[in-house]
Structure formats: C-alpha cells, structure tokens
C-alpha positions in Angstrom: -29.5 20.7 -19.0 -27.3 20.8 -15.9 -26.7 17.4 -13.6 -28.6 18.8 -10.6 -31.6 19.6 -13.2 -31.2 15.9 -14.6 -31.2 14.4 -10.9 -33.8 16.2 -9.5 -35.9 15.0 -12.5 -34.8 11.5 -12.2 -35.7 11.6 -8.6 -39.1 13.1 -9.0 -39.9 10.4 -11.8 -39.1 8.0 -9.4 -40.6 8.9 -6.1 -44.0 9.3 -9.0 -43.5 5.8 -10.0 -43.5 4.3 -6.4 -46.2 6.2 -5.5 -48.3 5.1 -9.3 -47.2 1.5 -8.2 -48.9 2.2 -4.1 -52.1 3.3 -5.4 -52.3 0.4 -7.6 -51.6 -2.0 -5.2 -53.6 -0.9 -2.0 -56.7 -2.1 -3.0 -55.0 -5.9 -3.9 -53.1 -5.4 -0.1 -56.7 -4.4 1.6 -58.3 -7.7 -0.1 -55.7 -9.6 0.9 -55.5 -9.0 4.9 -58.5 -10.0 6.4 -59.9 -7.4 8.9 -57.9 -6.7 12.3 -60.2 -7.9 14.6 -61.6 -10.8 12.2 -61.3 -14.5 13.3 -59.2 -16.5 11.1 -59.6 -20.0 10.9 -59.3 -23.4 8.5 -61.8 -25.7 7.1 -62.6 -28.5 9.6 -59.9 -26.8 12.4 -60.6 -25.3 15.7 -59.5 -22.0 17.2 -60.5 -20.8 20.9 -61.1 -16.9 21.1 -61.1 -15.0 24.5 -64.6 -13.3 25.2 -65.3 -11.3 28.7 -66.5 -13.8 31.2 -70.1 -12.5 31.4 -70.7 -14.1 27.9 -73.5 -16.4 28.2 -75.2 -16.4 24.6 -73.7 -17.3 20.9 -75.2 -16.2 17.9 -73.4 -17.5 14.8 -74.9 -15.4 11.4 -74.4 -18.8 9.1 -73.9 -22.1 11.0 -72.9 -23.5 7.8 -69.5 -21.3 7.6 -68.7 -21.6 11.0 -69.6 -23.4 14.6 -69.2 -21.3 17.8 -69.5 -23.4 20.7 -69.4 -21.2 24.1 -66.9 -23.0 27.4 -66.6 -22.0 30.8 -64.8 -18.6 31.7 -65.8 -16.9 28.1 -63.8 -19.5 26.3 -65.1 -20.3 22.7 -64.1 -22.7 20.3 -64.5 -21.4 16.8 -64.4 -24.3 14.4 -64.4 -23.7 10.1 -67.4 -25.5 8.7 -67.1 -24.1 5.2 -65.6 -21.7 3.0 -66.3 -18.4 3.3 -67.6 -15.3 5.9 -69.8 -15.0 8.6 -69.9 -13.4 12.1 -70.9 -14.4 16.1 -72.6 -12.1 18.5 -71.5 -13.2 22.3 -74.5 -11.4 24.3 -74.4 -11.6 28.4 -77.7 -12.5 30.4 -79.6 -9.3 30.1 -79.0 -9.3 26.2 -76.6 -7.2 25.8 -74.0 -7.1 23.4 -70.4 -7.9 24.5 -68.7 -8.6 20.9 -69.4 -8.9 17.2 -66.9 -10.4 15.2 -65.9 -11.7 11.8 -65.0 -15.3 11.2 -63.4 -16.1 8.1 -63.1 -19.7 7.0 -60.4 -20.4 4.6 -59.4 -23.8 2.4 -57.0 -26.1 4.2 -53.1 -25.2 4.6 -51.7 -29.4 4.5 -50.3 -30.0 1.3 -53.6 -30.6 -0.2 -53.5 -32.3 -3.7 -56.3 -32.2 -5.7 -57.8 -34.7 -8.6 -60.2 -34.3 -10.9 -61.9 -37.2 -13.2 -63.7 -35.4 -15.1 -66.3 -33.2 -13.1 -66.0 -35.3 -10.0 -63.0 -34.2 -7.7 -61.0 -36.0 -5.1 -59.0 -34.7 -2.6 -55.4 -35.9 -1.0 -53.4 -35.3 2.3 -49.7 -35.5 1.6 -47.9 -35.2 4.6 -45.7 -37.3 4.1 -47.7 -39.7 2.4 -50.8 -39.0 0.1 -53.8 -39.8 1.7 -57.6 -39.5 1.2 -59.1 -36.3 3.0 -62.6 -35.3 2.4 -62.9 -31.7 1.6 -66.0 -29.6 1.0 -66.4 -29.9 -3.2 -65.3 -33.2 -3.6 -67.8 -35.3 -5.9 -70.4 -37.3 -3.8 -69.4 -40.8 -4.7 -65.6 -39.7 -3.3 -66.9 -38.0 -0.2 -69.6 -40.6 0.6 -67.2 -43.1 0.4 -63.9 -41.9 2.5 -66.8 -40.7 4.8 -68.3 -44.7 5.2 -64.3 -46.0 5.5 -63.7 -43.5 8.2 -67.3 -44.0 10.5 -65.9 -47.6 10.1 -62.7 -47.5 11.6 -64.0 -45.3 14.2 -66.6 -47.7 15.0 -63.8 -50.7 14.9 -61.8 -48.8 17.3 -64.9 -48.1 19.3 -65.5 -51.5 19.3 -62.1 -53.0 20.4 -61.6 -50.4 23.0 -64.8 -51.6 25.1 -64.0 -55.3 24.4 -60.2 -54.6 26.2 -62.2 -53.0 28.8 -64.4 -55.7 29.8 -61.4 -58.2 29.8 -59.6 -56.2 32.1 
C-alpha cells in the first residue's frame, strides 16, 4: 500500500467521522437553541419586545407561563411567570393579526442554590451573600413563608414612606 493510498484513506475516515459525529449532534444543537424569532425570557424577569404600532390587542396562549402587558407605541413587556412555553398574538383594531410569537420561560440565571429537606425544597440567592428567593417548586411552608416576610417589609416601607411624607 502506497502513502498516497494510506492518506487518502486516513483522510476519508476522517472527514466520515466528523460527519457520523454532525448527524449525531444536530438534533441535541436544534433542542438546544430555542427558535429564531422565539422570546426568551427568565422566571419572574421582564423583557420589552418591539411590535408595529397598530398593536392594540394581546392574547397570551397560557397566562400562567407568561404575562404580556401591551404600552404605548407597540411596546410590550413580556414578563416569565413559570417554566415552560407558550405564545402571544398582538392583533390591531379590526382583528387582524400583526405577530405570533413564542415565549419561552426558563429557570433563573443568579447563582441559585437549592436545598432540599426531604421532599420540601428551599431556594437561595447567592450574590454575594445567600439569601432566600422564592422560586416556583419550593415547598409551601418555605414559599408561604419568605412570601409573608417580604409583603411585610414592603408594607413597613409603605408605611414609613407616607409617615415622612406627612411630617414634611
């Protein structure tokens, strides 16, 4: 067997295996990358999409995955709900259809740490410090009760911001 015949054999193996290697990986690559013109966007985070300016109806497939609220100038504010896909029709006044897109809601990106005690789980914010953060799965007792501390420093600083008011 001459060099050329060895080499030519080598480099057909190769160019084989790179292309065995492709096939097997397009489908993982095509799961991966959500759609081009889907809308990305985190659990409890907001994202404003562009829409023509003769958008004057929203209608969001599940209002569970996703909120679409509609602004001035065909602004709208996408905002991640829960996990998972749904879509939003933007109609203008005579009904017709202007845009139908994909949202895709995704888990948080903070350095979430997660803890589980036994089948309940809690969830943690560390940036820099590790800090409660309620996140859709947590167990009930866990979620009820950041939820309760929060409302209560909201209504605290509520409170004190109207009583500074009235002394000025």
């Amino acid at each position: 067997m001459s060099f050329n015949s060895l080499f030519t054999r080598l480099r057909a193996f190769s160019a084989f295996r790179s292309l065995a290697i492709g096939i097997l990986l397009w489908p993982a690559a095509a799961i991966a990358e959500p759609a081009a013109d889907a809308i990305g966007v985190n659990v409890d985070q907001a994202k404003l999409v562009k829409l023509p300016a003769r958008a004057a109806t929203i209608v969001v497939g599940n209002p569970l995955i996703a909120d679409v609220t509609l602004q001035g100038g065909g602004v709208v504010v996408v905002t991640g709900k829960g996990y998972g896909a749904t879509n939003f029709i933007a109609m203008d006044r005579s009904g017709e259809i202007l845009v139908d897109r994909v949202i895709q809601v995704e888990g948080p990106t903070d350095q979430l740490i997660t803890i589980y005690r036994g089948v309940d789980r809690e969830s943690y914010s560390c940036m820099p410090l590790c800090q409660k953060r309620v996140t859709l799965g947590d167990g009930e007792k866990y979620f009820q009760s950041a939820i309760d501390q929060a409302g209560a420093l909201s209504n605290q600083a509520s409170s004190n911001a109207s009583a500074a008011g009235k002394a000025n």
